[in-house]
C-alpha positions as semicolon CSV with decimal commas, in nm:
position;residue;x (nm);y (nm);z (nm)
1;X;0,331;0,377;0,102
2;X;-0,022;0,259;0,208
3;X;-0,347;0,344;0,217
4;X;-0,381;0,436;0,621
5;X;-0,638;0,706;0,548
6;X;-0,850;0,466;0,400
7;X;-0,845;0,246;0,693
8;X;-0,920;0,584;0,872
9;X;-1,235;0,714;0,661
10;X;-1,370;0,348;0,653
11;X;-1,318;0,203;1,055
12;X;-1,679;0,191;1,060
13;X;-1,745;-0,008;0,782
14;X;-1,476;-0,217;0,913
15;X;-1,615;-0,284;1,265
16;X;-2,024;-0,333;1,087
17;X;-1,905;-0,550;0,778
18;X;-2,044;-0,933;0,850
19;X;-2,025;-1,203;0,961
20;X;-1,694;-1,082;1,135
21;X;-1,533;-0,701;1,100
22;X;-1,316;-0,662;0,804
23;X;-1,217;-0,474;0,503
24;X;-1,124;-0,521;0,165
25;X;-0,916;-0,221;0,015
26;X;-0,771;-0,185;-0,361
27;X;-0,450;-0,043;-0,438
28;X;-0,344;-0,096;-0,076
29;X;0,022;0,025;-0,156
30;X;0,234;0,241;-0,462
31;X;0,136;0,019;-0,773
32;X;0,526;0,039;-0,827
33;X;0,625;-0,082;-0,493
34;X;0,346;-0,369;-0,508
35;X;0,574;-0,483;-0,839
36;X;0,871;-0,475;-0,683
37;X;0,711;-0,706;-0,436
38;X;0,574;-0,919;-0,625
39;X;0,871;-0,982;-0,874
40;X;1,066;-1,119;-0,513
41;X;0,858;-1,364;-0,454
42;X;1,044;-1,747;-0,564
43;X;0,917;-2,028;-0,769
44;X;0,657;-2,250;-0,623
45;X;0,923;-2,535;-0,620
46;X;1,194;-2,286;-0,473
47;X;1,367;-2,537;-0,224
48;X;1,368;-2,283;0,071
49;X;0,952;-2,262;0,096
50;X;0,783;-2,469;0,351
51;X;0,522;-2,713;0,186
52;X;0,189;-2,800;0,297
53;X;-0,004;-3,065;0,105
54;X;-0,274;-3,269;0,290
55;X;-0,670;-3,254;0,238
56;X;-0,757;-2,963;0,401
57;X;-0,503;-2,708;0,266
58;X;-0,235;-2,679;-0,053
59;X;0,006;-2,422;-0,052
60;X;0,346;-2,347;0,027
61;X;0,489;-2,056;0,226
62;X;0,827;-1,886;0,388
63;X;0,842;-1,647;0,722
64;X;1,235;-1,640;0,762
65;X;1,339;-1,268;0,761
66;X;1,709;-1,389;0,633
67;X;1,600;-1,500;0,293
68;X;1,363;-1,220;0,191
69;X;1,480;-1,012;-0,079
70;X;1,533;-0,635;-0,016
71;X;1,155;-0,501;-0,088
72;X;1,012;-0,788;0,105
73;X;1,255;-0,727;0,391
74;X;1,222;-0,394;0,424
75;X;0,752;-0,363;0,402
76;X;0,781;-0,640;0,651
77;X;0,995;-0,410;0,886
78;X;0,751;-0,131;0,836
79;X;0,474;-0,317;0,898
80;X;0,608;-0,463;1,225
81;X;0,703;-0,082;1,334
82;X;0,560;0,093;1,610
83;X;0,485;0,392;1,446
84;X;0,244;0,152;1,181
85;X;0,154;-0,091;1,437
86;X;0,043;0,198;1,693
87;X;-0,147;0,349;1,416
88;X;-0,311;0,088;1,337
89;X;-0,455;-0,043;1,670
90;X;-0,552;0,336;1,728
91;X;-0,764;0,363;1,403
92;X;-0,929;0,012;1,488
93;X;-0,972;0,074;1,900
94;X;-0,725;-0,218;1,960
95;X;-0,396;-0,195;2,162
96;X;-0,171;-0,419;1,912
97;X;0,169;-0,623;1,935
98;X;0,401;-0,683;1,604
99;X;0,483;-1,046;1,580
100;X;0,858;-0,987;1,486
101;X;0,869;-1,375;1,449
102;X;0,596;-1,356;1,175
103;X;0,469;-1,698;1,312
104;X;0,227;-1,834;1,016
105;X;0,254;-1,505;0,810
106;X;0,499;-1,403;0,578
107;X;0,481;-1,543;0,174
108;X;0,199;-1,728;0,052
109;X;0,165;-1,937;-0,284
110;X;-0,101;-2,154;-0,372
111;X;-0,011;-2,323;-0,670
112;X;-0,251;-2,505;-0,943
113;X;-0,481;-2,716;-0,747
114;X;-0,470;-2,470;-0,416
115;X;-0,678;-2,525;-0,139
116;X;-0,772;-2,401;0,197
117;X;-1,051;-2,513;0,392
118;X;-1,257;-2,295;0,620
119;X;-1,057;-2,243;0,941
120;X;-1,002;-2,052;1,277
121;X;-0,673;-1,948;1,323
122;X;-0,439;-2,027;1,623
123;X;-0,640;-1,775;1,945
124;X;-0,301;-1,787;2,142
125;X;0,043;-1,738;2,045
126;X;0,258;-2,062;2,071
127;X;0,539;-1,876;2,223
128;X;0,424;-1,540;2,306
129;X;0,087;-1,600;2,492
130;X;-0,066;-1,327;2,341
131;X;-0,383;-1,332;2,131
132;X;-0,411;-1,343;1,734
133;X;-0,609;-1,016;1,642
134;X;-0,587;-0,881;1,322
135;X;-0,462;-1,040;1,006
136;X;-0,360;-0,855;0,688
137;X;-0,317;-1,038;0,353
138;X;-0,182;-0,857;0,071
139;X;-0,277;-1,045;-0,288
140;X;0,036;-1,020;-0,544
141;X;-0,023;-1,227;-0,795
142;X;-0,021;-0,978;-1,153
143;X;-0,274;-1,065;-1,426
144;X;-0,456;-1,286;-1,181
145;X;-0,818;-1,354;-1,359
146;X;-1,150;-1,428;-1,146
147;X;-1,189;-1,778;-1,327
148;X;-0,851;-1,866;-1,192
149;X;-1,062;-1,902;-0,862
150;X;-0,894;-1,880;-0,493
151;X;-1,111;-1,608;-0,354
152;X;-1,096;-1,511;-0,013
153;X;-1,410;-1,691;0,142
154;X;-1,557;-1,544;0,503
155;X;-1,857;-1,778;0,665
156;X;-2,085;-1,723;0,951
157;X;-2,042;-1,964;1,266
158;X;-2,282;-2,219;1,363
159;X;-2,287;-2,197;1,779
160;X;-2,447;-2,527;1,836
161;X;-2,156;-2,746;1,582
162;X;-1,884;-2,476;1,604
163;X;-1,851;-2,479;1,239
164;X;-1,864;-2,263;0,933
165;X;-2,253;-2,210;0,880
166;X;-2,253;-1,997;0,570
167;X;-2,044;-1,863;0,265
168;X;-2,135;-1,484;0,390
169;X;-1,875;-1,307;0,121
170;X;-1,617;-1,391;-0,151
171;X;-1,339;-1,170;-0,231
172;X;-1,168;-1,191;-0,557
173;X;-0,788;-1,251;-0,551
174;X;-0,684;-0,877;-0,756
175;X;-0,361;-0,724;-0,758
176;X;-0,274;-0,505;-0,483
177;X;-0,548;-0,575;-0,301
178;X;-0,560;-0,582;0,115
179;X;-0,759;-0,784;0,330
180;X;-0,786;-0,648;0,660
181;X;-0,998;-0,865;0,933
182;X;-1,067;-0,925;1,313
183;X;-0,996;-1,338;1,390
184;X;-1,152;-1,292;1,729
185;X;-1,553;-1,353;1,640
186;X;-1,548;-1,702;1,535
187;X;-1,380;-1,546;1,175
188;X;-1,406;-1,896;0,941
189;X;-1,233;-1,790;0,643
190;X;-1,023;-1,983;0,357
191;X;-1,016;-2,048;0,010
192;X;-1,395;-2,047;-0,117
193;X;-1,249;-2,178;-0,462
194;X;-0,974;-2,382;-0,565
195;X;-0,729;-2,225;-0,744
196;X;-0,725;-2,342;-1,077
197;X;-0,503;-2,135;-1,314
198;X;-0,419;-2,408;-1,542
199;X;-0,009;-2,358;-1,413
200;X;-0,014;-2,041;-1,575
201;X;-0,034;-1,869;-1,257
202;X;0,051;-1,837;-0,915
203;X;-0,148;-1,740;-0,570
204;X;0,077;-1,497;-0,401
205;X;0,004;-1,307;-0,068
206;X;0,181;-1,164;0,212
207;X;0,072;-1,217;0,525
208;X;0,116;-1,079;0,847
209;X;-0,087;-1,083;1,179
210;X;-0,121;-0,824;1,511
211;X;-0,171;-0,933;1,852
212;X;-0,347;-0,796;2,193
213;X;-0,328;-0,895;2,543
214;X;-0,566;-1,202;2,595
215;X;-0,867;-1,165;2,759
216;X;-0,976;-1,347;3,053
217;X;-1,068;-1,729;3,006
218;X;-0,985;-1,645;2,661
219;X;-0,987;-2,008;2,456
220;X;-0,600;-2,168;2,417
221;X;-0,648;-2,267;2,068
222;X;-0,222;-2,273;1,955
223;X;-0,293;-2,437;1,619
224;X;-0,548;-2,375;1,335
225;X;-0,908;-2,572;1,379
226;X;-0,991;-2,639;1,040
227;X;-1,368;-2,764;0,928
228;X;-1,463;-3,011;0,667
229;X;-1,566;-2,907;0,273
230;X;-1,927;-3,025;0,175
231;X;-1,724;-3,317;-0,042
232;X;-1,564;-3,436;0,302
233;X;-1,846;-3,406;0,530
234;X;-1,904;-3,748;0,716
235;X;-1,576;-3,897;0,647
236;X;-1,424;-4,066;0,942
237;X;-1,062;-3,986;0,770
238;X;-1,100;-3,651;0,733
239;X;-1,242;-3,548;1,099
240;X;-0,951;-3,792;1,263
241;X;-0,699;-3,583;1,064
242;X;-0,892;-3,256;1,134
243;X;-0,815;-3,336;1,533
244;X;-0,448;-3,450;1,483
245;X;-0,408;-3,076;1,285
246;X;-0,487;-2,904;1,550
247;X;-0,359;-3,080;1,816
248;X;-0,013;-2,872;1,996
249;X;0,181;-3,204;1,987
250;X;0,030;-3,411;1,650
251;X;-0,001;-3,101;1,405
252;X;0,402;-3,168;1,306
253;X;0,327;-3,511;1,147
254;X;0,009;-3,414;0,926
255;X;0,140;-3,082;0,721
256;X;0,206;-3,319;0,458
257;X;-0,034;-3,655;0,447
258;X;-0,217;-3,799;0,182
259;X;-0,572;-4,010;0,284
């Protein structure tokens, strides 16, 4: 069902790529399979997705096991397994955990007009103390074209303002296609480009992430830290609401704010 000996034969190139180990593998499962998957996902205005809409992100998304259809439900079960979870951390060197609860993965849609900025994800688990490791986003979306935008940005970290230095690497949104990435080295990633589709189209990814024991002193971050686009740089607004976002007891109120 997927490409594991891939992962395998390229685990070097993995733990060298820059500015933070990842990989970017086509065809990641049965082109027939990655149909069926795609064809579950539900409309962007389906009433059962979770929305966000502020200035630093667009999108909507759904993690609740009881209202994926059968496909979904059963690839999400396989990748929470131990048998692919195990082979996974051994291939990368990592002892990993499933996150049954699929806290921030599951389906992802941007719509026309998608957006999100460079970020760090969550370092500790809300509810399971353990440490955010690995991500894996699978793109969906059929007939997706490169002018429709919403590539997969990764930037380099600035140490003295603990933001995103540098657009390192883009990665076109293409069918079937797996990103596979470490979020423990500073990993700023997001949307380098707005999706723009003209509402023909629609951003779909599943996501789902792999955790590890913590490491001493490790850095309780619980909720994404999210960094200013060049457009917002310097605005007052925008670094208040920045704060609140990632703040364990404010982030609630600001998924869906206008400034």
């Amino acid at each position: 069902m997927i490409k594991i000996e891939e992962i395998k034969n390229r685990v070097g190139e993995f733990h060298a790529a820059e500015p933070f180990p990842h990989l970017v593998i086509d065809d990641f499962v049965d082109k027939e399979f990655a149909i069926s998957l795609s064809a579950e996902f539900p409309v962007i205005d389906d009433s059962s997705l979770f929305t966000y809409s502020n200035p630093l992100e667009k999108k909507s998304a759904l993690n609740d096991w009881n209202k994926f259809p059968e496909f979904t439900y059963k690839f999400f079960k396989h990748l929470c397994s131990e048998a692919f979870v195990n082979q996974l951390g051994t291939l990368l060197g990592i002892k990993l955990y499933p996150d049954f609860g699929l806290h921030g993965g599951g389906w992802h849609m941007h719509p026309d007009g998608g957006k999100l900025n460079p970020h760090l994800d969550y370092n500790i688990h809300p509810k399971l103390g353990l440490q955010r490791r690995i991500n894996l986003i699978i793109y969906l979306s059929e007939d997706w074209k490169p002018e429709f935008g919403g590539h997969f940005g990764l930037w380099s970290n600035d140490p003295e303002s603990n933001r995103p230095l540098e657009l390192r690497k883009e990665v076109e949104v293409r069918f079937n296609r797996a990103v596979i990435f470490d979020t423990t080295y500073k990993s700023w990633h997001g949307l380098s480009r707005q999706v723009s589709s003209g509402g023909t189209n629609i951003r779909k990814s599943l996501a789902i992430y792999y955790l590890c024991d913590p490491p001493v002193n490790a850095e309780n971050r619980q909720r994404a830290l999210y960094a200013p686009t060049e457009d917002q740089l310097s605005n007052p607004d925008i670094e208040e609401f920045i704060r609140k976002r990632a703040d364990n007891q404010l982030y609630k109120d600001h998924y869906i704010t206008k400034i």
